[in-house]
SELOLO-438889 format. One record per residue (C-alpha): residue number from 1; residue in one letter; y, x, z. Coordinates in steps of 0.25 Angstrom, whole numbers. Example, Ala and Ser with C-alpha at 12.3 -4.5 7.8 and 13.67 -1.06 7.14 Angstrom:
2
1	A	-18	49	31
2	S	-4	55	29
END
This chain:
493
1	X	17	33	86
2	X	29	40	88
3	X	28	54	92
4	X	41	61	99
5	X	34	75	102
6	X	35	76	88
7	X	50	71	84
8	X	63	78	79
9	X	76	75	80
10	X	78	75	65
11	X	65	69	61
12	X	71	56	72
13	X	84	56	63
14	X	79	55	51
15	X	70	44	57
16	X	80	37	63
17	X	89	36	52
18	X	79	32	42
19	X	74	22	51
20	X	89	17	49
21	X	90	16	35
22	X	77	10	34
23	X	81	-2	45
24	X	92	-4	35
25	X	83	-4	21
26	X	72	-14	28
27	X	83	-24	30
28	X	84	-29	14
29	X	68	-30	11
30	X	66	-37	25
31	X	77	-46	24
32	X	73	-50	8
33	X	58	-50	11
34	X	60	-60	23
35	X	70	-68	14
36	X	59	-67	1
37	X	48	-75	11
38	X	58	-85	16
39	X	60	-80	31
40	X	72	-73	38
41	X	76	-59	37
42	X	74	-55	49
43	X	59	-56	48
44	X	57	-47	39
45	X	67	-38	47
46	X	58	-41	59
47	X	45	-36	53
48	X	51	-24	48
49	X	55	-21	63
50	X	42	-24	69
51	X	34	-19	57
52	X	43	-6	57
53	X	41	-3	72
54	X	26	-6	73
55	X	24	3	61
56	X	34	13	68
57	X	25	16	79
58	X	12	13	74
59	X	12	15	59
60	X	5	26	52
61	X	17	31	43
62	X	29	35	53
63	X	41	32	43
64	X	34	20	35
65	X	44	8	36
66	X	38	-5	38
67	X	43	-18	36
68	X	45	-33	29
69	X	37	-28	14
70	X	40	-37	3
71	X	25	-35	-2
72	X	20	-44	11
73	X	33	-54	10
74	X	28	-57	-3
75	X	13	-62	2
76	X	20	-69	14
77	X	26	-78	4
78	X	18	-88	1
79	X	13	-88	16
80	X	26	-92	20
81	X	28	-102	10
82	X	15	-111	12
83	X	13	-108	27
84	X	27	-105	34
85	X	30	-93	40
86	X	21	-94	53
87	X	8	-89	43
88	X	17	-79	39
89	X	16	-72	53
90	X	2	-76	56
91	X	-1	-70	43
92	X	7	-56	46
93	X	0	-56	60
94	X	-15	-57	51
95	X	-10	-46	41
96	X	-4	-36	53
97	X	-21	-39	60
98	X	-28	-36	44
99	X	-19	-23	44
100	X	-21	-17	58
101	X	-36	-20	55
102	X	-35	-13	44
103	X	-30	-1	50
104	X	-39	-2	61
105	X	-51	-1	50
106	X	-43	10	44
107	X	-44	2	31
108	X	-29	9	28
109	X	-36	21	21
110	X	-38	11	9
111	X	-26	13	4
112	X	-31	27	-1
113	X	-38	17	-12
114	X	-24	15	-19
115	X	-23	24	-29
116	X	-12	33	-32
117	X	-6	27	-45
118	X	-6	13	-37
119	X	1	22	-26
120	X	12	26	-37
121	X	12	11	-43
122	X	14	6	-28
123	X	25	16	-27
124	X	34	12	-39
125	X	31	-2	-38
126	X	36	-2	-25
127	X	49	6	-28
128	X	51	-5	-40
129	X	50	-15	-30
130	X	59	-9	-20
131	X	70	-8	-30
132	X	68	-22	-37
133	X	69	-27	-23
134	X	84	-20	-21
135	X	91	-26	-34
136	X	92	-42	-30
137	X	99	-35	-18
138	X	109	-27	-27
139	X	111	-36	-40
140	X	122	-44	-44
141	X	131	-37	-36
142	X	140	-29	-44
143	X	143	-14	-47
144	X	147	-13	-33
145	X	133	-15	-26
146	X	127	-6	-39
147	X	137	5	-34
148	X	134	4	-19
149	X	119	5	-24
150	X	121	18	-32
151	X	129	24	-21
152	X	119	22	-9
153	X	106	28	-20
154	X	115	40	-22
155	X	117	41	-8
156	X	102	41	-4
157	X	99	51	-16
158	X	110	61	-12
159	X	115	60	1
160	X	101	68	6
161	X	104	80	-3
162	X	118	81	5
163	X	114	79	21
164	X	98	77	27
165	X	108	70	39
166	X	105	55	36
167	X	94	49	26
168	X	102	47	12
169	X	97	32	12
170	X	106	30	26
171	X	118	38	19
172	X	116	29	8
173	X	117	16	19
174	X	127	22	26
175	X	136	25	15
176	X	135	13	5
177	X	138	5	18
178	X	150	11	22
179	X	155	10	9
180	X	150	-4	8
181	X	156	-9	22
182	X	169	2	23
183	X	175	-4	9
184	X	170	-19	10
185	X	161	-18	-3
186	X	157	-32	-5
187	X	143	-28	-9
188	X	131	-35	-2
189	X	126	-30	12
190	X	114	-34	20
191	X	119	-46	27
192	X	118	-53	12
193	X	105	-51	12
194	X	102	-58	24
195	X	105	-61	38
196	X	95	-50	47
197	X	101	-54	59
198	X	89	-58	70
199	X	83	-55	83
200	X	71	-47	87
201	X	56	-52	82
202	X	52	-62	92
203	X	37	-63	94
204	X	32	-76	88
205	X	17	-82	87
206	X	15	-87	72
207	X	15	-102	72
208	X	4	-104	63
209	X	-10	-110	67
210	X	-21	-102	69
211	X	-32	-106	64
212	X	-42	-104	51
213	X	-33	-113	42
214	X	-20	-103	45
215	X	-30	-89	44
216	X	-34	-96	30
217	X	-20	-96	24
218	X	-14	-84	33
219	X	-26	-72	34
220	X	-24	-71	18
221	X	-9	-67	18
222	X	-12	-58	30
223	X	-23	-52	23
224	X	-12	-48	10
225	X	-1	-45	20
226	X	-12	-35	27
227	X	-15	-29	13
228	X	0	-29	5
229	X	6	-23	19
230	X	-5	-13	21
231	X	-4	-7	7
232	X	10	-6	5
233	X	11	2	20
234	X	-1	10	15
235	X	5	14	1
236	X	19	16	7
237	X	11	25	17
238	X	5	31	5
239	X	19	34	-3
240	X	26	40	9
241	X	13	49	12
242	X	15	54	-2
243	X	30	57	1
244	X	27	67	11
245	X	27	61	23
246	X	14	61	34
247	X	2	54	29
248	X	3	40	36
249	X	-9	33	44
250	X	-15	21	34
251	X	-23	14	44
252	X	-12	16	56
253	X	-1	10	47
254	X	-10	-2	44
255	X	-12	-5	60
256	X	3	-4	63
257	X	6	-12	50
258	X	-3	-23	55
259	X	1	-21	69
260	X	17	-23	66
261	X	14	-35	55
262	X	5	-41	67
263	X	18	-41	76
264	X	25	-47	64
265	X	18	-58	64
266	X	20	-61	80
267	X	36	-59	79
268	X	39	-68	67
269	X	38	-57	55
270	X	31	-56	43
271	X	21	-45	39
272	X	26	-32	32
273	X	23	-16	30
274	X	27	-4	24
275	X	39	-5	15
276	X	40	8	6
277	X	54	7	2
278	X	58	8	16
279	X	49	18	21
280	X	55	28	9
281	X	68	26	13
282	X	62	31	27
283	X	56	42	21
284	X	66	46	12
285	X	78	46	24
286	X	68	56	33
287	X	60	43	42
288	X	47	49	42
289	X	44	46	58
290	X	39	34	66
291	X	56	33	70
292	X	60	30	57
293	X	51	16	58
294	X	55	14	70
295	X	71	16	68
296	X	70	6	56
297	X	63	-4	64
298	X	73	-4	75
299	X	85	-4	69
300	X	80	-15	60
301	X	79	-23	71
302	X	91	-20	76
303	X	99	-24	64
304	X	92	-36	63
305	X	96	-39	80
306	X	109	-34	81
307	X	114	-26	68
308	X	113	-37	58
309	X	130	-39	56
310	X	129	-23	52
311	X	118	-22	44
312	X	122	-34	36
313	X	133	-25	31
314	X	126	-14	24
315	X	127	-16	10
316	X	114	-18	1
317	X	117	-8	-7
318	X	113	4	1
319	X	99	-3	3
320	X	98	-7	-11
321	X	103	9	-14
322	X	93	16	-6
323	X	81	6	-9
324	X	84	10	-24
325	X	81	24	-20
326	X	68	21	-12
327	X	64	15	-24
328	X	67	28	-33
329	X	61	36	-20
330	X	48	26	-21
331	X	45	27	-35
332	X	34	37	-38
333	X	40	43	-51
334	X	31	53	-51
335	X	22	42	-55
336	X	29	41	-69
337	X	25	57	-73
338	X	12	54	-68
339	X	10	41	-78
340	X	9	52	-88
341	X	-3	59	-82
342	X	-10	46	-76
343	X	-24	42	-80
344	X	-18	28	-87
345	X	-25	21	-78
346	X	-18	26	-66
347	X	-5	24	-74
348	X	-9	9	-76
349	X	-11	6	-62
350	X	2	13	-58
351	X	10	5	-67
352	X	2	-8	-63
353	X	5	-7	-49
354	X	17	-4	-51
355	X	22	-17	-58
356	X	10	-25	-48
357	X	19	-19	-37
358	X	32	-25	-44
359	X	27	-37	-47
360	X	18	-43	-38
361	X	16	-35	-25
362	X	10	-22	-17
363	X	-2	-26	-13
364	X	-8	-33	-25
365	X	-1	-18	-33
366	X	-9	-9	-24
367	X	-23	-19	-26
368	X	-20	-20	-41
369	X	-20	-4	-42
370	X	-31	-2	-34
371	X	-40	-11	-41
372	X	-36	-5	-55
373	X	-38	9	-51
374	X	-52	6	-44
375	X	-55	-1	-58
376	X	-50	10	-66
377	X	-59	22	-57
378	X	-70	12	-59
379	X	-68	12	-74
380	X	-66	26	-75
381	X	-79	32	-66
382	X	-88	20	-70
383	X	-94	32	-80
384	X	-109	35	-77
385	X	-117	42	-88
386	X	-128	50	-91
387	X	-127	65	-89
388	X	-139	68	-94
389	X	-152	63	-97
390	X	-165	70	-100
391	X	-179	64	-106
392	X	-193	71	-104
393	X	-206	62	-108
394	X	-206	49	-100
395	X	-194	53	-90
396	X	-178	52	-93
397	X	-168	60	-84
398	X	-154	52	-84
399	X	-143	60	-77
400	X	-130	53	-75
401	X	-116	55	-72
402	X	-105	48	-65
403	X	-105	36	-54
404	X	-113	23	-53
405	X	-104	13	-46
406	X	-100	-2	-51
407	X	-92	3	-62
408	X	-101	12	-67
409	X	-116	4	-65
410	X	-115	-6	-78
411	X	-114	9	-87
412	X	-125	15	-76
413	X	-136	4	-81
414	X	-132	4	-97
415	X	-136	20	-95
416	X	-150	15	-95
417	X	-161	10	-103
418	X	-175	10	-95
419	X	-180	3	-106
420	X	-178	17	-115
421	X	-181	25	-104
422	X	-195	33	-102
423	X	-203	31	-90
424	X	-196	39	-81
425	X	-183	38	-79
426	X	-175	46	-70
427	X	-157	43	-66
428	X	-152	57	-60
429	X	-138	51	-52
430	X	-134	67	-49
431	X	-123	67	-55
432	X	-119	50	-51
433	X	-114	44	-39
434	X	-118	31	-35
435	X	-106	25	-30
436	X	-108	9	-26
437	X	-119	-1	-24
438	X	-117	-6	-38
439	X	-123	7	-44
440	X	-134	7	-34
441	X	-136	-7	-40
442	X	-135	0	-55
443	X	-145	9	-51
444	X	-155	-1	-45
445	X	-154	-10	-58
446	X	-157	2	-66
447	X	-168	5	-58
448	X	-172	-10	-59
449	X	-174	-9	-75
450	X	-181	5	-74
451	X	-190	-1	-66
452	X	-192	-15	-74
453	X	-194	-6	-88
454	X	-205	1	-81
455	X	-200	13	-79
456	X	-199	26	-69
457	X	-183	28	-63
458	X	-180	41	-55
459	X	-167	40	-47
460	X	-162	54	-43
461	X	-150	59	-36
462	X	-145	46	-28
463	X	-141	45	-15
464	X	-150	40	-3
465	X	-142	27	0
466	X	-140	24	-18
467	X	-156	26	-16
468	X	-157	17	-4
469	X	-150	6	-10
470	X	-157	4	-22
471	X	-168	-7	-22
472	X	-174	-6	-37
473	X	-174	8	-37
474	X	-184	11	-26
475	X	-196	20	-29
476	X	-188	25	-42
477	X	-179	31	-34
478	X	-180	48	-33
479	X	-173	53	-22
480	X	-170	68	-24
481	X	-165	79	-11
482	X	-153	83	-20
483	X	-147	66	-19
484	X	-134	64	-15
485	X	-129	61	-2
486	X	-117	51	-8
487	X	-118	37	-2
488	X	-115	25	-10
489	X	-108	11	-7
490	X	-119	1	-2
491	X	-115	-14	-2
492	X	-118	-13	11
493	X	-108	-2	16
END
């Protein structure tokens, strides 16, 4: 929430006029995301208002912009193509419930599991995307509009270094409107993209049955909506964190996006959430207050209700201008050095998410990376040898090294031949850490074939609850006073 005790006159400027230049860059992507699913405009202006506002006051990154995400649009598709538009809002309603939930679970922390070359694919991909989507706006027309484009990203570069006054991006709007409007450039201007004029969200019941049939087709596309908007917010969290800002709230963010898409879904919008391109051009003119939200949301509306004549005279190219530089801004070209120094697994799944999240979309980029790195640490830690091992008449001492988990229990069994061994046998597990129930299982199969060869096994150095899950093992088990005290995963935890 909004704290005033804590406010300063130049920390609400800056605010304020970011929240303005951010009011004006939402209008393209809301406007062409509405258009892309076959609905008018002025619903994907009116989730940006209401998502912007919810997220303004109760979300847990203060300058985080909010809105219509093309990422979502692109599931709500084929919904609104079978089903019509009503399923669209009683799904949006079911997504906003699965992601409050999920910050009430605090499940929001997950997001710590995506790791940090997915981050930097994530990232890039997203900055590609941003400017791919500004070129069908700009092409085809002519050295005029190219000019116009140039003008405003040298604006937004340089006009910083000369006053701290306004944000470079609203110099850049300002000036490449003027000179737009002042000499009667005939270049394109807002209103060609399509008429924003409306009213306010009026509150509206989906008319769609409610019954099992309906939660059969709609609960799945809540549940990827939930998903897709909750990891773009949390990974545009992530990057603006990195950028120096405070450390946002995960769980927090999760409840007021589910709380604004909820509210959506009751005044005739469709679901969204973060948008990351908007929220650098927030960060990067000074917003970092819960103002900043809350300015853009406003005067959003506002054009929408009463200033819809003026803004449709701003020329595209200023948008299209300071977008390109958000997407400069947005690209992690520290990422390019570090390709170099990578481990060529990390390289790999950078790269791949990168051109997952270019050609397909965020969330299936995000699951692709994690799945890859959980594969490749697998892969790479499923090593479990022996250290050491010792033989003294009719007793063998095995030492081993490394963790027994499912990627490492086929190896752990090919260790061992009971048939070879003496009589007694004794496994040391000092200096290895039984991670999961499938090395618990490793462990009772061996002790299995020890047992049906005829011979002794001593079990030394496990934990209490790796002794208590094993069944074979039983009597053969040795529990020593210098065990560890690490607990492992039961199935049943």
């Amino acid at each position: 929430m909004f704290n005033l005790s804590n406010l300063r006159a130049t920390d609400v400027k800056n605010d304020v006029l970011a929240g303005s230049v951010v009011a004006v860059a939402l209008i393209p992507e809301a406007t062409a995301f509405s258009l892309l699913a076959g609905l008018s405009p002025t619903i994907g202006l009116h989730t940006a208002f209401i998502l912007g506002l919810v997220t303004a006051f109760f979300g847990g990154k203060p300058g985080m912009i909010s809105g219509a995400a093309g990422s979502i649009v692109v599931v709500l598709i084929s919904l609104i193509t079978q089903h019509g538009y009503e399923y669209v809002l009683l799904a949006t309603i079911f997504a906003g419930v699965i992601q409050i939930l999920t910050g009430v679970f605090r499940l929001g922390k997950f997001i710590r599991l995506v790791p940090q070359p997915a981050i930097f694919g994530f990232v890039n991909g997203l900055a590609i995307v941003i400017m791919l989507a500004q070129i069908p706006m700009i092409k085809n027309q002519g050295p005029q509009m190219y000019g116009l484009v140039a003008l405003a990203m040298l604006i937004v570069w340089l006009f910083p270094k000369i006053s701290k006054i306004i944000p470079g991006s609203l110099a850049a709007l300002i000036a490449i409107s003027a000179i737009a409007i002042g000499f009667h450039l005939d270049t394109k201007r807002v209103g060609d993209l399509a008429d924003i004029s409306g009213t306010l969200p009026m509150f509206h019941l989906p008319d769609a049955p409610l019954s099992w049939e309906t939660l059969k087709i709609v609960l799945p596309y809540s549940v990827i909506i939930a998903l897709v908007g909750l990891i773009e917010s949390l990974l545009t969290m992530a990057v603006l964190d990195e950028m120096g800002s405070k450390k946002g709230a995960g769980n927090q963010e999760c409840v007021a996006q589910g709380v604004g898409n909820t509210i959506c879904g009751f005044f005739g919008s469709f679901a969204g959430c973060a948008m990351i391109g908007q929220s650098i051009i927030n960060f990067t003119s000074g917003g970092r207050g819960r103002i900043s939200n809350a300015v853009g949301a406003i005067l959003l509306i506002l054009f929408v209700v009463s200033l819809s004549q003026y803004i449709a005279l701003l020329p595209v190219a200023a948008l299209a201008g300071i977008m390109f530089v958000v997407c400069i801004r947005t690209f992690e070209w520290s990422s390019l050095r570090r390709l170099k120094r990578m481990p060529k697994a990390d390289a790999v799944i950078m790269i791949a998410v990168t051109l997952v999240t270019i050609f397909t979309d965020l969330a299936m980029a995000v699951i692709f990376g994690v799945i890859i790195s959980a594969l490749v640490f697998a892969w790479q830690h499923a090593r479990i040898t022996i250290l050491q091992q010792q033989e003294q008449g009719d007793s063998k001492t095995y030492q081993l090294e490394g963790p027994l988990f499912f990627g490492s229990a086929s190896a752990f069994a090919e260790l061992f031949s009971p048939e070879n061994d003496p009589q007694n046998v004794v496994i040391d597990f000092a200096r290895t850490r039984v991670m999961d129930s499938s090395g618990v299982e490793a462990i009772d199969k061996l002790s299995s074939r020890y047992q049906q060869a005829g011979k002794s096994l001593r079990l030394r150095h496990l934990s209490e609850d790796c002794i208590s899950l094993l069944q074979k093992a039983g009597p053969y088990c040795m529990h020593e006073l210098d065990d560890p005290d690490y607990k492992v995963a039961a199935d049943d935890a």
